[in-house]
C-alpha positions in Angstrom: 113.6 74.6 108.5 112.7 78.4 108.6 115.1 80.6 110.2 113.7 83.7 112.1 114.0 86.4 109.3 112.2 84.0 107.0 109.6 83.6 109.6 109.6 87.3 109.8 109.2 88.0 106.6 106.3 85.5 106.4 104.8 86.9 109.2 104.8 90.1 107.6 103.4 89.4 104.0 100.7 87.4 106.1 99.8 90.0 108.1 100.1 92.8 105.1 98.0 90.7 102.5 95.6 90.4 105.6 95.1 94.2 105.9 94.8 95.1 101.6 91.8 92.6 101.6 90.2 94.3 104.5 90.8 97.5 103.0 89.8 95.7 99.2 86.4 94.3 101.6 85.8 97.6 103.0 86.4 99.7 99.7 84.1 97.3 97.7 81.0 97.1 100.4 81.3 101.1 101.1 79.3 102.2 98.2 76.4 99.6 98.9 76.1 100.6 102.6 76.1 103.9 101.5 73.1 103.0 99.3 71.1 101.5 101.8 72.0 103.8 104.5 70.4 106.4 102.1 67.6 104.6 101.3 66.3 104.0 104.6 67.1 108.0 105.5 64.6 108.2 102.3 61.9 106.1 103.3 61.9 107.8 107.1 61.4 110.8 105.9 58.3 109.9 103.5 56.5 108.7 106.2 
């Protein structure tokens, strides 16, 4: 049975491992939002 600082703890390296892939998710898809963000600016203003 898990006491209440293991459970703790658990909750914690849940919760942190949680927030570095969001942060992993966010870091990866930024560059390709970027690029599509840009090339839609682009393409507006050749029309």
């Amino acid at each position: 049975m898990l006491t209440i600082p293991d459970l703790t703890l658990l909750f914690m390296v849940v919760v942190s491992s949680l927030g570095v892939a969001l942060v992993y998710m966010l870091h990866e898809l930024e560059p390709k939002l970027a690029r599509l963000r840009g090339d839609r600016v682009s393409r507006d203003r050749t029309r």
